[in-house]
C-alpha positions in Angstrom: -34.3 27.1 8.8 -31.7 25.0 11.2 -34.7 22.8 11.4 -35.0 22.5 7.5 -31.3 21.9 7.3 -31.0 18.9 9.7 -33.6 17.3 8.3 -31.6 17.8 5.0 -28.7 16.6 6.2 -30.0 13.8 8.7 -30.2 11.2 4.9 -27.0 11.7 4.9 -25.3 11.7 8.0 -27.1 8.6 9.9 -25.4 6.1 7.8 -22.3 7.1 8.5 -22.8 7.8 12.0 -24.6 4.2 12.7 -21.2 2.3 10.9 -18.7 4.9 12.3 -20.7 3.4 15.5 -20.7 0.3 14.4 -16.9 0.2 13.7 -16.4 1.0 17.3 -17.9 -1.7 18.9 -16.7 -4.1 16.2 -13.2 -2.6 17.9 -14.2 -3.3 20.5 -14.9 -6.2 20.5 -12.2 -7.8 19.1 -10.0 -5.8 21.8 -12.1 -7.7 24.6 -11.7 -10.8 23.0 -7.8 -10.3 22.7 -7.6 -9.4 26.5 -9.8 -12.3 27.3 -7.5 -15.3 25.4 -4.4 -13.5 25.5 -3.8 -13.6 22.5 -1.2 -10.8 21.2 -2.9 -10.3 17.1 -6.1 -8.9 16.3 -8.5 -10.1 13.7 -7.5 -10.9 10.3 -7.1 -7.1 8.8 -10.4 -6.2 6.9 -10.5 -3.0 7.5 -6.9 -0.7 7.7 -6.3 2.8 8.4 -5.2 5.7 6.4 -3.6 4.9 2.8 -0.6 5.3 3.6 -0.3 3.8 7.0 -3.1 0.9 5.7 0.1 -1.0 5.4 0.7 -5.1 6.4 2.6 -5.1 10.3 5.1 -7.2 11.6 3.7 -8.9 14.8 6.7 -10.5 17.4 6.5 -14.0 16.3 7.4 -17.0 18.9 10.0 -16.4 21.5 11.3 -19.8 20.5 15.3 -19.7 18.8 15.3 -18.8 15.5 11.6 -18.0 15.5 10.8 -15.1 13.0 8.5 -12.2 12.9 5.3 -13.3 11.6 3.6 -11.1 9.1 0.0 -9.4 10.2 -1.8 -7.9 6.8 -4.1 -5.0 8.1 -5.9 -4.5 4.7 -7.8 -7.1 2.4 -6.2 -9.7 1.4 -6.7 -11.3 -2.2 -6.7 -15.0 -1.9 -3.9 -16.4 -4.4 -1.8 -19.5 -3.9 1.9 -18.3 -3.7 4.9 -20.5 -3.3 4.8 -21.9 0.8 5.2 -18.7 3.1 5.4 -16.1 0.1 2.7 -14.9 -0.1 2.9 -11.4 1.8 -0.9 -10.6 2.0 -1.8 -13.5 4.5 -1.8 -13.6 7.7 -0.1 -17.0 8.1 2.7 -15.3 5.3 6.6 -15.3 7.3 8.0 -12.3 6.5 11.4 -13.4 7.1 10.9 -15.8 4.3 9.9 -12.9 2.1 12.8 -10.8 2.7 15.4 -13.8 2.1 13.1 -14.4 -0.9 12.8 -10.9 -2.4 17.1 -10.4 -1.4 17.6 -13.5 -3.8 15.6 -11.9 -6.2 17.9 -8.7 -6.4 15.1 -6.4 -5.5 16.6 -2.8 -4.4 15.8 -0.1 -3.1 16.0 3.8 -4.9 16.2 6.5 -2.4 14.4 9.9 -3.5 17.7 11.7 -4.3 19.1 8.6 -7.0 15.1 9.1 -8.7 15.4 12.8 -9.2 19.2 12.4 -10.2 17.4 9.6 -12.9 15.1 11.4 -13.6 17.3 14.2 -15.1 19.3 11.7 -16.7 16.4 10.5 -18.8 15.2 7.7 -17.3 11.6 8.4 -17.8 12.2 7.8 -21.1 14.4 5.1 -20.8 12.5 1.9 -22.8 14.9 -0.7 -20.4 12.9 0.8 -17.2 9.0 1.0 -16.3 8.5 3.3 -13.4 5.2 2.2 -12.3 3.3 4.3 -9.7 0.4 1.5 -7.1 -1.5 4.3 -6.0 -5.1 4.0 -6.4 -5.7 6.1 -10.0 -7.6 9.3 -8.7 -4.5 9.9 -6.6 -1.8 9.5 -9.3 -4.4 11.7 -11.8 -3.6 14.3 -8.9 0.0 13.8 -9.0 2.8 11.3 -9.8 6.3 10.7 -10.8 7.4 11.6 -14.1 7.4 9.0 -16.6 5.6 6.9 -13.9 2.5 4.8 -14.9 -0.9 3.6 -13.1 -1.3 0.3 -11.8 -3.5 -0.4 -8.7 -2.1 -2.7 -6.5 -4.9 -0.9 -3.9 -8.1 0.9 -5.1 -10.4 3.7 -3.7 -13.8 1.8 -2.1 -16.1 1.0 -4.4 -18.9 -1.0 -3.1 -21.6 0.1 -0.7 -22.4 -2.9 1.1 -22.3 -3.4 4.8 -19.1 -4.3 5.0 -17.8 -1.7 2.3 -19.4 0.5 4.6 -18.2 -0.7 7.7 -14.5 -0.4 6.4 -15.5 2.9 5.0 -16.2 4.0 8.5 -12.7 2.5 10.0 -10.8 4.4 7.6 -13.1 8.1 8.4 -11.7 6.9 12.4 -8.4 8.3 11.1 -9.7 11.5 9.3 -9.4 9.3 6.0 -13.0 9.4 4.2 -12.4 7.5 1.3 -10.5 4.4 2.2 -8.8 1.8 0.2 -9.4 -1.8 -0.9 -6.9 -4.1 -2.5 -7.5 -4.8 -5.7 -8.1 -8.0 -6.8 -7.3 -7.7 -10.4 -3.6 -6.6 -9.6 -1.3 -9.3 -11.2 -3.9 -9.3 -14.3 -3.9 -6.0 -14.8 -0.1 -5.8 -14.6 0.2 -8.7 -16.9 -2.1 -7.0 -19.5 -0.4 -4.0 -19.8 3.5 -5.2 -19.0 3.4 -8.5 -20.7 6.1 -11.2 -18.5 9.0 -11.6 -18.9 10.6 -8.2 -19.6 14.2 -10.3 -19.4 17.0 -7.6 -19.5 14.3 -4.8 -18.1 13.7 -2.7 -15.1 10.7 -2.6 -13.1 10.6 0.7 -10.7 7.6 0.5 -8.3 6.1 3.3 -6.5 4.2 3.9 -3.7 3.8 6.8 -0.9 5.0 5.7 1.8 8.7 5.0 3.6 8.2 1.9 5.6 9.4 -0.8 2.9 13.2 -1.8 3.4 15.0 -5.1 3.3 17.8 -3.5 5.2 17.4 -5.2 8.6 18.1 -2.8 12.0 17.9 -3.9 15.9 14.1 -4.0 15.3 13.2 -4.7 12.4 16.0 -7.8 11.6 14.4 -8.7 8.3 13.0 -5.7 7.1 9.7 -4.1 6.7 6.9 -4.6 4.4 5.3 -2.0 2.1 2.9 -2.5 -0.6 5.6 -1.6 -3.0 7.4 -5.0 -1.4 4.5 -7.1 -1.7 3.6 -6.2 -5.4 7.6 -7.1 -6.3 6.4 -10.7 -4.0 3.7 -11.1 -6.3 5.3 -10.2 -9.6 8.5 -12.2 -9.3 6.8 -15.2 -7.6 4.0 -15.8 -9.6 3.3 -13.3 -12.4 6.4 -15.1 -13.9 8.3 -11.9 -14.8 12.4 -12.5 -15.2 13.4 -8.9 -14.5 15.1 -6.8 -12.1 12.6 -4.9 -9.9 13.2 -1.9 -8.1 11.2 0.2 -5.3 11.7 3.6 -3.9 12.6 3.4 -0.3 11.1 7.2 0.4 7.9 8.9 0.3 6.6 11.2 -2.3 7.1 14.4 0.4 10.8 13.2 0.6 10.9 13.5 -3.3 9.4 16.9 -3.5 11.7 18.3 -0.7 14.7 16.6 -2.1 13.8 18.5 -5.2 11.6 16.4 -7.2 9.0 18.0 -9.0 5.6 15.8 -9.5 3.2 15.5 -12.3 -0.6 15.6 -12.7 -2.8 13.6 -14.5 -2.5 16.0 -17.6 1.4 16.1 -17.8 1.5 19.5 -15.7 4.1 20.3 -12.4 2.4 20.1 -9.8 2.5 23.1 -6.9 4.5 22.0 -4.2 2.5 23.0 -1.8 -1.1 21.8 -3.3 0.7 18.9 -3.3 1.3 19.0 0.3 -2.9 19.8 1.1 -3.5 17.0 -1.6 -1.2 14.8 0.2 -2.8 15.3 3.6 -6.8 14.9 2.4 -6.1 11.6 0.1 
């Protein structure tokens, strides 16, 4: 029987042992090669982590005066022509230029407690404000903001080529066995269902996570990126929309234990604790 059942489930486990293996030596690779030139970035990101911490990272740029952190994109990047040095996905992208950029801009942040407090005072039905959730759409079908809708500024893997595979198997590394891929039909699909310019509106954008801030600290002088940060980039730098835009500064967890109740797919509350299993499988 044991012998009928790993023959059953050999099919399906070799592929994913061979990339997980072939991940590692990719990673390792790379590492050598760092160590070897000295060189203090890794490859350009392909692959990420886990979807909330697949997230761009600020590398120490040149110690030279009034050098600025230079922005390292861990997940794929889709290849637009931005104004020079705004566009947040590329490698070569100054984050510091960003930040000045998106503080121009007016872009602010909404901490969890100022959401639920909107919330309660109607702003889900506000028609001045468009609370838009950038989670890939099987995790906002499991549970989202009120009033909040879908648009996929990263999407669950859906190829299953080689390299599909490969960054399948570098996301499983960190217990994550779906993996995300950015979606290259963003801006469109935001433009298609929000026509530009919304002059006079408010665009909310949501994601889970708690790294995006403009507020500069000892470390962080110009901020941190998020993917909530890097759709505003993208919408107020090229998708031509004249509109104030919004993020919220602190995860989804924050919201619920701040008091914030969430909503599935179907309009139902969500359990606050199957939303903490949820949140910890997707």
């Amino acid at each position: 029987i044991a012998h009928v059942r790993l023959m059953i489930r050999a099919p399906v486990v070799a592929p994913v042992a061979w990339a997980c293996a072939g991940a590692l030596l990719v990673s390792c690779a790379l590492a050598a090669r760092v160590a070897m030139s000295g060189e203090r970035s890794v490859a350009r990101g392909a692959y990420g982590v886990r979807t909330r911490a697949a997230l761009p990272r600020l590398a120490a740029g040149p110690a030279s005066a009034g050098a600025s952190r230079g922005l390292r994109n861990r997940c794929a990047a889709r290849a637009t022509t931005l104004p020079a040095g705004l566009n947040p996905t590329q490698d070569a992208a100054d984050w510091a230029v960003v930040s000045k950029y998106l503080k121009d801009k007016g872009v602010s942040a909404v901490t969890a407690p100022e959401l639920i407090s909107r919330i309660q005072g109607g702003i889900a039905g506000d028609e001045d404000t468009i609370i838009v959730d950038l989670s890939p759409r099987e995790r906002w079908e499991r549970y989202h903001v009120p009033g909040a809708q879908n648009v996929e500024l990263f999407r669950l893997i859906k190829d299953w080529d080689f390299k599909s595979m490969l960054r399948r198997a570098n996301f499983a590394l960190f217990m994550d066995f779906q993996g995300t891929e950015r979606n290259p039909e963003f801006l469109e699909d935001f433009k298609r269902r929000y026509p530009p310019p919304l002059t006079g509106k408010t665009i909310l954008l949501i994601d889970d996570c708690e790294f995006g801030t403009l507020e500069g600290t000892k470390n962080f002088p110009d901020g941190r990126i998020s993917r909530s940060l890097i759709a505003a980039t993208e919408l107020l730098s090229e998708g031509g929309y004249d509109c104030t835009v919004a993020f919220l500064k602190d995860s989804l967890v924050k919201f619920v234990e701040d008091g914030g109740t969430l909503l599935n797919g179907d309009g139902e509350p969500v359990d606050p604790n199957l939303f903490r299993l949820q949140d910890m499988m997707m």
